[in-house]
Every structure is written in C-alpha cells, then in structure tokens.
VOPAGU-2260 file (C-alpha; in pm, 1 decimal, decimal comma):
REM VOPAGU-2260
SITE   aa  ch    i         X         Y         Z
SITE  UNK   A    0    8125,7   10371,7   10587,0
SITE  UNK   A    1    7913,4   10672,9   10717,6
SITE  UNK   A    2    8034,7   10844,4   11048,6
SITE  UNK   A    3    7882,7   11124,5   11223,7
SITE  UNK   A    4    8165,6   11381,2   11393,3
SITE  UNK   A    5    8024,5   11609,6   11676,3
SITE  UNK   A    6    7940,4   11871,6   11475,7
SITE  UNK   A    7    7681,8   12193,4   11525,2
SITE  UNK   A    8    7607,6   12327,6   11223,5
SITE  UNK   A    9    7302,6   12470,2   11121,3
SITE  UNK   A   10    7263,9   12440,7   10711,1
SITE  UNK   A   11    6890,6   12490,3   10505,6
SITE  UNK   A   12    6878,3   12474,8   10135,6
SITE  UNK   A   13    6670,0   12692,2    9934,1
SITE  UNK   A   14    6328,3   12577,4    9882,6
SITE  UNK   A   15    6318,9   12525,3    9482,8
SITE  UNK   A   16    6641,6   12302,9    9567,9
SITE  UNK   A   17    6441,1   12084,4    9819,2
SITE  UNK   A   18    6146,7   12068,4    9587,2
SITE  UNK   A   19    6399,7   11941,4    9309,8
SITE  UNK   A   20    6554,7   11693,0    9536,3
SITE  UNK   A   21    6229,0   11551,5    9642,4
SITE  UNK   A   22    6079,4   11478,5    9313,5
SITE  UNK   A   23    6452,0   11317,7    9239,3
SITE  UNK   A   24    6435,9   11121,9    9501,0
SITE  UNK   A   25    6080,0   11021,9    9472,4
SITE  UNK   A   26    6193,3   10918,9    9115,7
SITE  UNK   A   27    6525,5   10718,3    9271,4
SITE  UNK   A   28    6303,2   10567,9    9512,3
SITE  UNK   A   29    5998,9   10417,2    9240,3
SITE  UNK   A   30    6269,5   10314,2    9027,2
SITE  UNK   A   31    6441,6   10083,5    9291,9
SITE  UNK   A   32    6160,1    9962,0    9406,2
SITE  UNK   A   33    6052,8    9846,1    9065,8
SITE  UNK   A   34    6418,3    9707,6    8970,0
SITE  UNK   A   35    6448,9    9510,6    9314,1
SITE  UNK   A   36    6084,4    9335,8    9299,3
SITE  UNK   A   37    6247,8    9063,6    9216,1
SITE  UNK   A   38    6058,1    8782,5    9448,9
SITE  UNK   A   39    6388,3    8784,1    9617,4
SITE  UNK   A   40    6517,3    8812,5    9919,5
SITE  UNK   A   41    6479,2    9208,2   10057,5
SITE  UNK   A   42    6860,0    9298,2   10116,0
SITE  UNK   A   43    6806,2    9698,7   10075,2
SITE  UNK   A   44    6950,4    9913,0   10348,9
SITE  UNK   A   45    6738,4   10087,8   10586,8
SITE  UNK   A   46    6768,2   10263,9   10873,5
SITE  UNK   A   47    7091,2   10304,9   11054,0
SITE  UNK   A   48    7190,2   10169,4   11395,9
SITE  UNK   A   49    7391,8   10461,9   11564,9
SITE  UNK   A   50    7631,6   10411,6   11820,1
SITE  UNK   A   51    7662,2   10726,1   12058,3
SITE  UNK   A   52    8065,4   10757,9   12136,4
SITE  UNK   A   53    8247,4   10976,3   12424,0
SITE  UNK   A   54    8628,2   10952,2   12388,2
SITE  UNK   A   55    8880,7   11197,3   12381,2
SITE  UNK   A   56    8975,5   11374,5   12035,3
SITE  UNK   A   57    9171,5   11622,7   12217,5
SITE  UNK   A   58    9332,1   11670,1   12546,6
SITE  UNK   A   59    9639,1   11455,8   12726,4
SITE  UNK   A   60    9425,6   11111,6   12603,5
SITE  UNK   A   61    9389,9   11239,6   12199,5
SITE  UNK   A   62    9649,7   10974,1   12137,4
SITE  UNK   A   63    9459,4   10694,5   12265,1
SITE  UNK   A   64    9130,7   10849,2   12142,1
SITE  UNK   A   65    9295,6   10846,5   11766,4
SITE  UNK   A   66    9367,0   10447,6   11823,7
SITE  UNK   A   67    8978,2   10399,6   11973,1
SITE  UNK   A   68    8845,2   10596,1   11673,4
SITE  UNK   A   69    9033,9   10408,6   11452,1
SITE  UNK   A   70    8903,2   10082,5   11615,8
SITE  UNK   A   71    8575,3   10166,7   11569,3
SITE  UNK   A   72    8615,7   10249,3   11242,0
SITE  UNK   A   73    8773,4    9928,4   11141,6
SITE  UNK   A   74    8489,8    9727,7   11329,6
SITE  UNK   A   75    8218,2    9929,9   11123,8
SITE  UNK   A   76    8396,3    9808,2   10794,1
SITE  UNK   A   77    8348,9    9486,2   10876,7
SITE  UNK   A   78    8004,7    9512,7   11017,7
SITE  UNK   A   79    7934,6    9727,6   10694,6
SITE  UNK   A   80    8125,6    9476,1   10473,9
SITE  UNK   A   81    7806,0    9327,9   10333,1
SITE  UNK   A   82    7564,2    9586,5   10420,8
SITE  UNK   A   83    7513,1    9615,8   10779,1
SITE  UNK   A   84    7293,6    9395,7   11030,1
SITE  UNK   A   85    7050,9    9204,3   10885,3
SITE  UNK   A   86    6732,3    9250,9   11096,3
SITE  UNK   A   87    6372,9    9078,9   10896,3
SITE  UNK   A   88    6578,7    9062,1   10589,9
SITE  UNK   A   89    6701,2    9392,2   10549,2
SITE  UNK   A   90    7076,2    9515,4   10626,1
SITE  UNK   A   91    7094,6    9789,0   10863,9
SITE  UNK   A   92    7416,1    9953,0   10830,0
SITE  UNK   A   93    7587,8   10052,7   11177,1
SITE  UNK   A   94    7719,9   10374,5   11193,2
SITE  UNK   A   95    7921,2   10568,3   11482,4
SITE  UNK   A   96    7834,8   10956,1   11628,3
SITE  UNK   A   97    8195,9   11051,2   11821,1
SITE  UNK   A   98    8201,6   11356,6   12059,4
SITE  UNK   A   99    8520,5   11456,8   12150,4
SITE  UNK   A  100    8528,2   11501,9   12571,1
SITE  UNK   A  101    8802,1   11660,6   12558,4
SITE  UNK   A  102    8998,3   11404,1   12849,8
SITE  UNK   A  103    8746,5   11623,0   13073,0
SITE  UNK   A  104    8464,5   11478,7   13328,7
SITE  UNK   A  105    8282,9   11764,5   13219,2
SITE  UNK   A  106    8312,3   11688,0   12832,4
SITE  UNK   A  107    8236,8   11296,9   12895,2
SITE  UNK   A  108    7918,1   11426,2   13079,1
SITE  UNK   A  109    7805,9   11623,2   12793,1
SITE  UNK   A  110    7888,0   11376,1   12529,9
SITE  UNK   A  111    7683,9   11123,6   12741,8
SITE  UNK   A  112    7414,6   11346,3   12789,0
SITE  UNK   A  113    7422,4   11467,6   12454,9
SITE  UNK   A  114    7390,1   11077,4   12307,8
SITE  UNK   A  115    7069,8   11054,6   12563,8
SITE  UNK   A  116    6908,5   11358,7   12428,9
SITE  UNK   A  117    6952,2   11192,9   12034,4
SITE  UNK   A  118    6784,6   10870,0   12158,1
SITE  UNK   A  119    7131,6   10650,6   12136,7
SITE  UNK   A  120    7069,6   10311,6   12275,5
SITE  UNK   A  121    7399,9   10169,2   12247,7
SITE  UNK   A  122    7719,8   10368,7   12374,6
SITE  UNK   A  123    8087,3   10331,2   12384,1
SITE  UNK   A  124    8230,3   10520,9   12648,9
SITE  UNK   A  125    8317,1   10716,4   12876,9
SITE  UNK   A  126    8648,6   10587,7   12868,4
SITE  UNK   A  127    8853,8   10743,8   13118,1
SITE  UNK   A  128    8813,0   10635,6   13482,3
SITE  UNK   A  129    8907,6   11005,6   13575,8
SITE  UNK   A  130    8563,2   11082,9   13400,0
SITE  UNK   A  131    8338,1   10788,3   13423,2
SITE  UNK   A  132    8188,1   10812,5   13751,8
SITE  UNK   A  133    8034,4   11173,7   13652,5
SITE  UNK   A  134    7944,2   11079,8   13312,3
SITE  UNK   A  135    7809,5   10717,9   13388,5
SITE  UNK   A  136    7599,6   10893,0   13702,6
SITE  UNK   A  137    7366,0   10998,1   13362,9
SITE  UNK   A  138    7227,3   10603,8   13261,7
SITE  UNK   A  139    7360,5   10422,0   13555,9
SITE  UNK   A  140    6983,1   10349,0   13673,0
SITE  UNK   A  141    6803,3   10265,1   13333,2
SITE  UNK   A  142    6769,7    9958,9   13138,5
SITE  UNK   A  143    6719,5   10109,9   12822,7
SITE  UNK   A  144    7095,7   10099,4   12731,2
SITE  UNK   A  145    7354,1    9908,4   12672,9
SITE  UNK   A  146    7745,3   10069,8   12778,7
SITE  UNK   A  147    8022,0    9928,6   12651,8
SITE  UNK   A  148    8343,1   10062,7   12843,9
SITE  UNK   A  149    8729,0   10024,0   12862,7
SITE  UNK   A  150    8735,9   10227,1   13232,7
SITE  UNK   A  151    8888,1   10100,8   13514,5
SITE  UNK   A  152    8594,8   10258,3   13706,5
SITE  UNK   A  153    8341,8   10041,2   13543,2
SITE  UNK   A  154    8412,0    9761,1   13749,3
SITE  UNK   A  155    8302,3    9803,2   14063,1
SITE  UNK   A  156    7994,0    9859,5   13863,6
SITE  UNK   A  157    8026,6    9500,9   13739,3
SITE  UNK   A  158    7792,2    9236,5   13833,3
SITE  UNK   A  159    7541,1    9508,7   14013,8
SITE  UNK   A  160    7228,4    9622,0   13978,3
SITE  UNK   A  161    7332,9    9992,8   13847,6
SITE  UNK   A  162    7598,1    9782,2   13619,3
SITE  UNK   A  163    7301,8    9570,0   13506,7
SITE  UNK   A  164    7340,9    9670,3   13137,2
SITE  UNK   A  165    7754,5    9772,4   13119,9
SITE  UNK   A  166    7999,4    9585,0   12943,7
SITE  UNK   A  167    8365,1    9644,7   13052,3
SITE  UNK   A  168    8590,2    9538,4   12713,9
SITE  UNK   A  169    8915,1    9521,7   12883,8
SITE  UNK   A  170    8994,5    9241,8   13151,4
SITE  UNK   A  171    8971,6    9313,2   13521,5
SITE  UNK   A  172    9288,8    9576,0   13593,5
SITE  UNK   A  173    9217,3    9514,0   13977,7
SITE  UNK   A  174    9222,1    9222,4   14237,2
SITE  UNK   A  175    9489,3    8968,9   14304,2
SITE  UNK   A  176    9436,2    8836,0   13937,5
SITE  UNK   A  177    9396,9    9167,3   13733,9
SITE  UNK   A  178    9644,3    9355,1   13518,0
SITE  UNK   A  179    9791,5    9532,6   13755,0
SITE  UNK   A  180    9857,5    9220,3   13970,9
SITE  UNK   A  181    9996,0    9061,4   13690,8
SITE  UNK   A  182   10209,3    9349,5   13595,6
SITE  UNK   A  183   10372,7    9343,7   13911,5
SITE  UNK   A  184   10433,8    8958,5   13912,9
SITE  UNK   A  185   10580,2    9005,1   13501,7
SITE  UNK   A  186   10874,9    9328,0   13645,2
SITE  UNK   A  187   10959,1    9072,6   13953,2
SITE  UNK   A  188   11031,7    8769,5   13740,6
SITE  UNK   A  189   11192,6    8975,3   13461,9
SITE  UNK   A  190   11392,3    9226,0   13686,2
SITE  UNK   A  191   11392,1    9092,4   14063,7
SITE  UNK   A  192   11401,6    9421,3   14195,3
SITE  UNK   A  193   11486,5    9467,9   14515,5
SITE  UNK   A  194   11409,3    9850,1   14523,6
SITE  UNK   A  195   11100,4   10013,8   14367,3
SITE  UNK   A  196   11000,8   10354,8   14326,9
SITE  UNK   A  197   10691,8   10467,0   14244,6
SITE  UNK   A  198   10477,1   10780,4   14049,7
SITE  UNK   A  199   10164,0   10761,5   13963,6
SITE  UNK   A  200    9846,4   11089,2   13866,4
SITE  UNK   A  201    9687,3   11177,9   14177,6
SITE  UNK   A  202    9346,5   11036,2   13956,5
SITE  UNK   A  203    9102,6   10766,3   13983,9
SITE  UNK   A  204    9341,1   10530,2   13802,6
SITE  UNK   A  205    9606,4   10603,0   14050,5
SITE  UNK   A  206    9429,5   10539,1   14297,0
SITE  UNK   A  207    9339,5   10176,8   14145,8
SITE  UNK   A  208    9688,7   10084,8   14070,8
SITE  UNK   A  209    9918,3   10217,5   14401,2
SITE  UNK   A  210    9741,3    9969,4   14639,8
SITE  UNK   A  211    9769,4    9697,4   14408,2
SITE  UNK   A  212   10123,1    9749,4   14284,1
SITE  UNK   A  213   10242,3    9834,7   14675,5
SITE  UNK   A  214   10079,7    9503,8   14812,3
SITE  UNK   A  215   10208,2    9260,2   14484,9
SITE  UNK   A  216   10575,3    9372,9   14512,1
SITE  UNK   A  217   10545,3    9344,5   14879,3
SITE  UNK   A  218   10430,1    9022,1   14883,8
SITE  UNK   A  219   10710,3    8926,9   14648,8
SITE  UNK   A  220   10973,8    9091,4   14937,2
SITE  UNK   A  221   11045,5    9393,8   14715,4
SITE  UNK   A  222   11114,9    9689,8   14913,4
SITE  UNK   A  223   10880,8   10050,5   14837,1
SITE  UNK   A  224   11109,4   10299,3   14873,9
SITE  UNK   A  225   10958,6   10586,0   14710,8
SITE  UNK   A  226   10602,4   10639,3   14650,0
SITE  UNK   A  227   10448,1   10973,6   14539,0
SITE  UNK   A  228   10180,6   11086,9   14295,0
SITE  UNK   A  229   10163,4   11422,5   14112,2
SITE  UNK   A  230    9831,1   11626,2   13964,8
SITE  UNK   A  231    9763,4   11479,2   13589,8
SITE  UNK   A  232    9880,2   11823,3   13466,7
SITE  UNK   A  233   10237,4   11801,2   13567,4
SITE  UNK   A  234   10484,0   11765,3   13300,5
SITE  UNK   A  235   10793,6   11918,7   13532,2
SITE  UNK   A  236   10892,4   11560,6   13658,1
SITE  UNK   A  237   11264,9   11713,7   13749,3
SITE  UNK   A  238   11187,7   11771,8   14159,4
SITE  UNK   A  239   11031,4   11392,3   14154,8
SITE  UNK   A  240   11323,3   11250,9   13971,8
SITE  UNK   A  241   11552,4   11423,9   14239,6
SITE  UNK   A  242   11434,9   11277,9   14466,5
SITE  UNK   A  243   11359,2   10954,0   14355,0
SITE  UNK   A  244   11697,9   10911,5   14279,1
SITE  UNK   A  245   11808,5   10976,2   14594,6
SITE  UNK   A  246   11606,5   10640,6   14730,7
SITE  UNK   A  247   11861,6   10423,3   14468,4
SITE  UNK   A  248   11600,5   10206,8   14309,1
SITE  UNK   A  249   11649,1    9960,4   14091,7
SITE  UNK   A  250   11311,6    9961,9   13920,2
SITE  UNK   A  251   11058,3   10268,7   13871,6
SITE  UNK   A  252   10677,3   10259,2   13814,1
SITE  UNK   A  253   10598,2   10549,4   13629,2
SITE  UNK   A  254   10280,3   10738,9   13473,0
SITE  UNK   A  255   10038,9   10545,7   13275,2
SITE  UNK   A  256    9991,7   10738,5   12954,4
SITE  UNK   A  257   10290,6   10889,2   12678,9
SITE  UNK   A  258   10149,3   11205,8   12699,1
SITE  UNK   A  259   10284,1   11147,0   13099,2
SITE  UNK   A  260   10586,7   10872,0   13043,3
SITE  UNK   A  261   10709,4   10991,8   12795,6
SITE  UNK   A  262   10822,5   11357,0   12937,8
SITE  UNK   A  263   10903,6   11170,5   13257,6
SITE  UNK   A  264   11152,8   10933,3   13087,1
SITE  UNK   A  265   11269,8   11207,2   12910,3
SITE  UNK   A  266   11344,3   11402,4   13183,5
SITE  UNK   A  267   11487,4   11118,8   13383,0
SITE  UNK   A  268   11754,5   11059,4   13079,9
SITE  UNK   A  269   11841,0   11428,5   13071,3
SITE  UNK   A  270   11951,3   11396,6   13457,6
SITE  UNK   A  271   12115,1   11099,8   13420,8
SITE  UNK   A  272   11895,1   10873,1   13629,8
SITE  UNK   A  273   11928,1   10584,0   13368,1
SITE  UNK   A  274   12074,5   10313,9   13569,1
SITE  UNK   A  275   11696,7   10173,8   13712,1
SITE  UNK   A  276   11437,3    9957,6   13485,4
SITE  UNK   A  277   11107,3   10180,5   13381,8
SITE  UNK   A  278   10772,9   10061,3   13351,9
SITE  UNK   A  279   10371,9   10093,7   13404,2
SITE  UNK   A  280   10052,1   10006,6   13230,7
SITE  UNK   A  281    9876,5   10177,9   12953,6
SITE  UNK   A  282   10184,9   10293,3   12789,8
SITE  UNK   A  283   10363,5   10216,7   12472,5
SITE  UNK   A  284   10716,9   10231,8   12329,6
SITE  UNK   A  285   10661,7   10552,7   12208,7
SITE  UNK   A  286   10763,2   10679,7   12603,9
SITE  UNK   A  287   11085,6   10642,3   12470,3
SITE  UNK   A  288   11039,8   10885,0   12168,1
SITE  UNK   A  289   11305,9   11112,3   12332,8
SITE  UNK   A  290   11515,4   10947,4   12568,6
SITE  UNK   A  291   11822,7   10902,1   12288,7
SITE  UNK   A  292   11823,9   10542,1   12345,2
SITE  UNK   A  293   11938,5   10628,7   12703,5
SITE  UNK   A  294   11655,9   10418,6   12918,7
SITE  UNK   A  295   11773,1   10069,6   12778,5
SITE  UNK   A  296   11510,8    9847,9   13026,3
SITE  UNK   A  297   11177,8    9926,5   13006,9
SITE  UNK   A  298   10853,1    9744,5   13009,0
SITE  UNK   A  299   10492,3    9798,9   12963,7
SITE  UNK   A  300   10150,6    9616,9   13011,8
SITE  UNK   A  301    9900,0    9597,1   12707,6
SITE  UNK   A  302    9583,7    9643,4   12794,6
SITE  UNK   A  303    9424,2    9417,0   12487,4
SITE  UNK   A  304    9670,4    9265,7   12259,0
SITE  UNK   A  305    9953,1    9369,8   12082,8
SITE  UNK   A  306    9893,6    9523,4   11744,0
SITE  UNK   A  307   10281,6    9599,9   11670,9
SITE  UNK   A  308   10365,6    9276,0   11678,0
SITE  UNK   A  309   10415,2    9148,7   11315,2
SITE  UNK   A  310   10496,8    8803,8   11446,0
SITE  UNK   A  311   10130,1    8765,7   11587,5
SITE  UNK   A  312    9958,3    8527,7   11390,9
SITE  UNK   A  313    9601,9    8587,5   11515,0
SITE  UNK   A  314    9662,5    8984,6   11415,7
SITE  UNK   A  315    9727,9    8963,5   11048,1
SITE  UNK   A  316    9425,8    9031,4   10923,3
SITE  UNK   A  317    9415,8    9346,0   11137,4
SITE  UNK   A  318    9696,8    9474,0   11055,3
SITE  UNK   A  319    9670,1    9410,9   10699,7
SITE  UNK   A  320    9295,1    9599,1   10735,8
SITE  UNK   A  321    9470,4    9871,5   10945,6
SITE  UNK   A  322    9770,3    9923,6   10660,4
SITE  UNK   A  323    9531,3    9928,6   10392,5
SITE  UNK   A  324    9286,5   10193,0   10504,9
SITE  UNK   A  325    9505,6   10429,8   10674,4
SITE  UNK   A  326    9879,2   10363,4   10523,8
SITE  UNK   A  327   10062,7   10297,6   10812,6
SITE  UNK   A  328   10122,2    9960,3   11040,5
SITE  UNK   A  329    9952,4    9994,7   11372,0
SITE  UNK   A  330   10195,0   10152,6   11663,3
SITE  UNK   A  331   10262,3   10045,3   11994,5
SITE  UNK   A  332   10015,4   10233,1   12118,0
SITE  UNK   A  333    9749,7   10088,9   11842,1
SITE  UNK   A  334    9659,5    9779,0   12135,9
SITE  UNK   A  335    9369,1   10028,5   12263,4
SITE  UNK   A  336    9207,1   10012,1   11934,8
SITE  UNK   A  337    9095,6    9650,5   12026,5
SITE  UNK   A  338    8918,9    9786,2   12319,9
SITE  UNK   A  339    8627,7    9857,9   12056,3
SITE  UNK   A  340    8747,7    9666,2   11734,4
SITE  UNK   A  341    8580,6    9324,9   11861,2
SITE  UNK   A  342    8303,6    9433,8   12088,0
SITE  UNK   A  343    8135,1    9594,1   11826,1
SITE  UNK   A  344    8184,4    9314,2   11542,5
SITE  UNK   A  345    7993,7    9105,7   11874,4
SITE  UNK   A  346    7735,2    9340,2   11895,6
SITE  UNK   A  347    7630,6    9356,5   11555,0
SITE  UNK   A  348    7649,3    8987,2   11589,5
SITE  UNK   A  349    7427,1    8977,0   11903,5
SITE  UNK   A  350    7179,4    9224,6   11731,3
SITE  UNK   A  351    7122,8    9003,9   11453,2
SITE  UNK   A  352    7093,6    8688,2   11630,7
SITE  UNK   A  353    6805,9    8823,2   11853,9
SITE  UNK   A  354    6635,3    8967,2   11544,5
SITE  UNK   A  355    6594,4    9365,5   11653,7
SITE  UNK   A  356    6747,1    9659,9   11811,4
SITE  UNK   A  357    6489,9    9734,1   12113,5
SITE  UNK   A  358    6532,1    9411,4   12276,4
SITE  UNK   A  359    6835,5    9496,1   12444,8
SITE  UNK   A  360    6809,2    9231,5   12771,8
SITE  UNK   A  361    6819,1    8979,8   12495,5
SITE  UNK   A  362    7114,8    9112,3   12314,6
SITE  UNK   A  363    7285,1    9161,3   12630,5
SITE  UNK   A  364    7234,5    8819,1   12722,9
SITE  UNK   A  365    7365,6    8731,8   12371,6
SITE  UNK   A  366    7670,0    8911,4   12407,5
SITE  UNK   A  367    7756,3    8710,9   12648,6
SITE  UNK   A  368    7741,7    8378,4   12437,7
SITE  UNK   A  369    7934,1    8450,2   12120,7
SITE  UNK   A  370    8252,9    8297,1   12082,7
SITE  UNK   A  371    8344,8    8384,1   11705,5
SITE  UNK   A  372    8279,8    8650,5   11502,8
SITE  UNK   A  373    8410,4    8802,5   11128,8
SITE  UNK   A  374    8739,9    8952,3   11146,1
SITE  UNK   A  375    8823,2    8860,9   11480,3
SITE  UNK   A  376    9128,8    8986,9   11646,0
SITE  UNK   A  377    9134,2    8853,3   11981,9
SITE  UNK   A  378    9040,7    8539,1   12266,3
SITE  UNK   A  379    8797,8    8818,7   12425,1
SITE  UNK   A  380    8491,1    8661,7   12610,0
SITE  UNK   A  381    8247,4    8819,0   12795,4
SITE  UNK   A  382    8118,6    8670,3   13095,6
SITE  UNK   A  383    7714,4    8678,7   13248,3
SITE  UNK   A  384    7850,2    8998,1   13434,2
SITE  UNK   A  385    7956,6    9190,6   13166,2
SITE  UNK   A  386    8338,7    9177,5   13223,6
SITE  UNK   A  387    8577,5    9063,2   12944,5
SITE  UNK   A  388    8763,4    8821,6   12967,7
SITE  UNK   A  389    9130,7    8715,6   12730,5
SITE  UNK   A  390    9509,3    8664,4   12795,6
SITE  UNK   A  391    9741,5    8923,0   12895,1
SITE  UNK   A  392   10044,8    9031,8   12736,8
SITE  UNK   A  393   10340,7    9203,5   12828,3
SITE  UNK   A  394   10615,5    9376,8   12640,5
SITE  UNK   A  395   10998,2    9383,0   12714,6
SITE  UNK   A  396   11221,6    9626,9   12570,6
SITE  UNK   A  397   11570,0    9527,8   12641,7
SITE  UNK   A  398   11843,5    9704,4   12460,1
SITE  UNK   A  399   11665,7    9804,4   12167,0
SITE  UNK   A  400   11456,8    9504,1   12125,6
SITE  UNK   A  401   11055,7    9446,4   12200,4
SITE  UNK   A  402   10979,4    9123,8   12332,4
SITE  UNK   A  403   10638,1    9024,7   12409,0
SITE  UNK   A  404   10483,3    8750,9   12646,3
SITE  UNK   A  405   10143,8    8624,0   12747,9
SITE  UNK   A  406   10002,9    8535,2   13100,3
SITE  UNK   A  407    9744,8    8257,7   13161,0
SITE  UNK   A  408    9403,6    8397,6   13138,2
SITE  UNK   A  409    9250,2    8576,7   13484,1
C-alpha cells in the first residue's frame, strides 16, 4: 500500500536522469501494453483515489491519531487487496494523504484547507470536536465533498443542509439515547452511586457530555455533588482531587482522553482518594498505566467496538490483520481505529457500485445502503442522514479483570 505523509519537500533530478527514466518507462509502458493485450478483461491499475486526512500525529490526541492511522491503513489493505476499486474495468488503488493537526483548530484548518487546495474529494476528518467547527467552516457549504467524521461536533450538522454531504462514523454521543446517555445508565446499574463527582476539559466535548451526564444520573436520583471542568492543558489535577474528595463521592467522572485520565488517576492514587469508582468515555485501560493497581473500579465507554477483546468473535479477523502487519495485538485504546477501518472498506464499496469517483450524491446515497462489506469488523450502518448507527459496548474493570457488555442499539 502507497501512503502519502504531509511532507514539503522540494526534490528535482538531473536532467540526463529524467531523460533516462523516460525512455525506461516509455519502454516499461509498450512492453505491458503488448504482454496484457490479451482480449481480456483490463485489470491494470490507474489512477489513484486519494483520501485527504486531518488527525492528530502529535499533540495530547497522538495516541488516538496512531490507532486512526492505523485504521486507515488496515482498511486500504483490504481495499488494495486485489488492486483497488474497480471503476470501467480497471482497479484504482485507494491511497491516504495524512496531515498531522497537531490536536490544534488551527492545524485541522490547515490540513482541511490544505486537502481543498490538492483537489481531495473525499476526507476523513477533522476529528476533534475542539477543532471541527473551525476546520469544517472550510466545505461546510459545497457539495463537491464527501466528510467522513468521528466528532462529536458533527452532529448537529447531521441531517442539515450544511451537513448535506457529512458522514459521522461513530453513533450519536448526545440525546437521551446516545453514548453518553447510555454511559450514565451502564455506572448506575453497575455501581448505584449515590454520590457523583464530576471533571471534565472546559472544550467542546465537555460541554456535550456535562449536561447529559448531570440530567441522566439525576433522573436516576443520583446526587451531583461536585462538578468542575479544567482548561485541556492541565495535568496538575492535585487542587481538584482536594477538593473533590472533600464532597465523599462514591463514583467520579473524569477526563475523556489517557493523555488526561491517566495523570488524573494517577494523581488521585498518590493522595489516597481510591475508595470511589472512576470512569468516562473515550478512554482506555491504559488510564491505569500508573496507578499501582490502586484504582480497583473503573469503567469506560468504547466509542466503536472493542478491539482488545480476544473473546470477540466478529473481531478475529482484525486482530489477526492488526498482529500480522504491525506485531502487536490491538490495545485498549485500538477501538478508535474502527472509526475509519469500516467506513472506508464502504466507501470503496459505494464507489464501485455507482461506477465513478465524481458522482458523489450517488455514492453518498450508496453509502447509505450497504450492509456487508470485505473484512468487516463491525454492525455499523449508516442511516439517509449520514449518522452511524451499531451497538454500544462498555468495559468493566473490577479488580484486575476487563469485562465487557453491549447495549441495545440507539
């Protein structure tokens, strides 16, 4: 597989090089032609279809950037497995340009702007809700793209006009029904808490998941007794803990990324505030890297499916793909690489169904129809808005064991 990095470098080879490369190529070329005029089928490749990505390579997000690069990757394999996209009888291999945005509005903005000034049609990204809004602002009112998204922010997009040509790959994370609702109803069953505490990023995502959180334990009769939210730089959590601590809850809802978590749980076991159940969504097991087994209840919503589960049936494949190419079993934290893995296998699918790459109402329309594709990893459907759609899951760790359960689809 062929990927482009974000790269500027500026490179020209001598001139008797080119010449010598030309006539070599013009000699590759005749004799291909010559050995493939079979009255066959065509199947040569041509030209590529490029996906323009924005993710973070670097920044507080890297970690979940690594596990969306790594998705993509694995869905270009397959998509590549045979030669590409077969368009009038001739593959078209897909192929992936990645600039890094650095977990910055301002970097998602340039990526995005960047992909626009290369002629990208299809994009994956921005990914962050912190950044979306800016970077979206760029092809929010044209038709001549299709966005495929994991943000929160994308969905009030959803299902309008400006959101007329945006996919959103993760299932709602707002409403009564979304992740965040259900991630409320999962800690109350599990934990009937009485007392929760809460500490979120001052950040777009915050400000999704406070309301929804407050009003589901609330409904269930759980008491908020601590609810504060800290700038997304903040890694001194001590002052918080204090005087969270001092409100005696029972369970806490904490940051939503490791980079976040996992200092915060860390902290939280060096002051001895170990007694209350941890949580939130978006986070993995690895937020208890460096708690010395101290936090013993903690719990975490996965935002697609989860990878690290070797009991997972419908994940084998994956993970055997994943092992094989990069050595290593997919971590906790591996359940965002699903937020591209599928989508793009469904793309290339929806490309070759309608026949062509410029027609994209027709392939957006088409995305919204398939139902299997190769190498598929999850139940994810997309419906004639653009949202996806597939069961939740939840995981438990309970005294050094991970258990994981599934909710009834939104």
């Amino acid at each position: 597989m062929r990927r482009n990095k974000d790269r500027e470098v500026s490179w020209r080879a001598p001139r008797k090089r080119m010449r010598m490369w030309t006539v070599l190529l013009a000699v590759v070329a005749v004799l291909a032609a010559a050995c493939g005029d079979d009255g066959g089928e065509a199947n040569e490749p041509s030209s590529a279809i490029v996906l323009g990505a924005t993710f973070p390579l670097t920044g507080p997000a890297a970690t979940l950037g690594r596990e969306w690069d790594r998705g993509i990757e694995l869905a270009l394999d397959v998509v590549n497995a045979d030669g590409g996209v077969m368009i009038d009888g001739v593959y078209h291999p897909m192929e992936v340009n990645v600039i890094d945005d650095e977990t910055t509005a301002a970097g998602a903005q340039r990526g995005v702007q960047q992909h626009l000034d290369d002629g990208r049609t299809f994009y994956l990204g921005p990914v962050s809700s912190s950044s979306f809004d800016t970077a979206y602002g760029v092809l929010r009112d044209r038709d001549d793209r299709i966005v495929i998204t994991p943000a929160t922010a994308a969905e009030k997009y959803i299902g309008t006009p400006e959101g007329h040509m945006l996919f959103r790959t993760q299932s709602s994370s707002a409403g009564e029904d979304g992740g965040y609702a259900q991630f409320a109803r999962a800690v109350v069953a599990e934990y009937a808490p009485t007392r929760v505490a809460m500490l979120v990023p001052q950040d777009p995502t915050g400000d999704t998941q406070v309301p929804i959180w407050t009003q589901g334990f609330e409904d269930a009769g759980v008491e908020i007794v601590y609810s504060e939210r800290f700038a997304p730089d903040t890694r001194d959590f001590a002052p918080y803990i204090s005087a969270m601590r001092g409100t005696n809850p029972d369970f806490v809802v904490g940051p939503y990324l490791d980079s976040m978590m996992g200092p915060f749980l860390s902290q939280a076991a060096q002051l001895d505030f170990t007694e209350a159940a941890f949580g939130s969504a978006g986070v993995s097991a690895a937020s208890l890297a460096e708690t010395d087994g101290a936090i013993t209840d903690f719990t975490w919503m996965i935002i697609t499916r989860a990878v690290d589960n070797p009991d997972d049936r419908a994940l084998a494949a994956y993970r055997e793909a994943y092992f094989a190419k990069y050595g290593e079993d997919p971590p906790s934290i591996g359940y965002f690489a699903l937020s591209f893995y599928d989508p793009i296998i469904m793309l290339a699918e929806a490309i070759e169904t309608v026949g062509a790459v410029d027609d994209l109402e027709a392939i957006a329309t088409e995305l919204t129809r398939i139902d299997t594709w190769p190498s598929q990893a999850m139940d994810i459907e997309f419906d004639e808005d653009g949202m996806a759609h597939y069961t939740y899951q939840q995981a438990f760790y309970k005294d050094g064991e991970i258990v994981f359960r599934e909710f009834t689809r939104n």
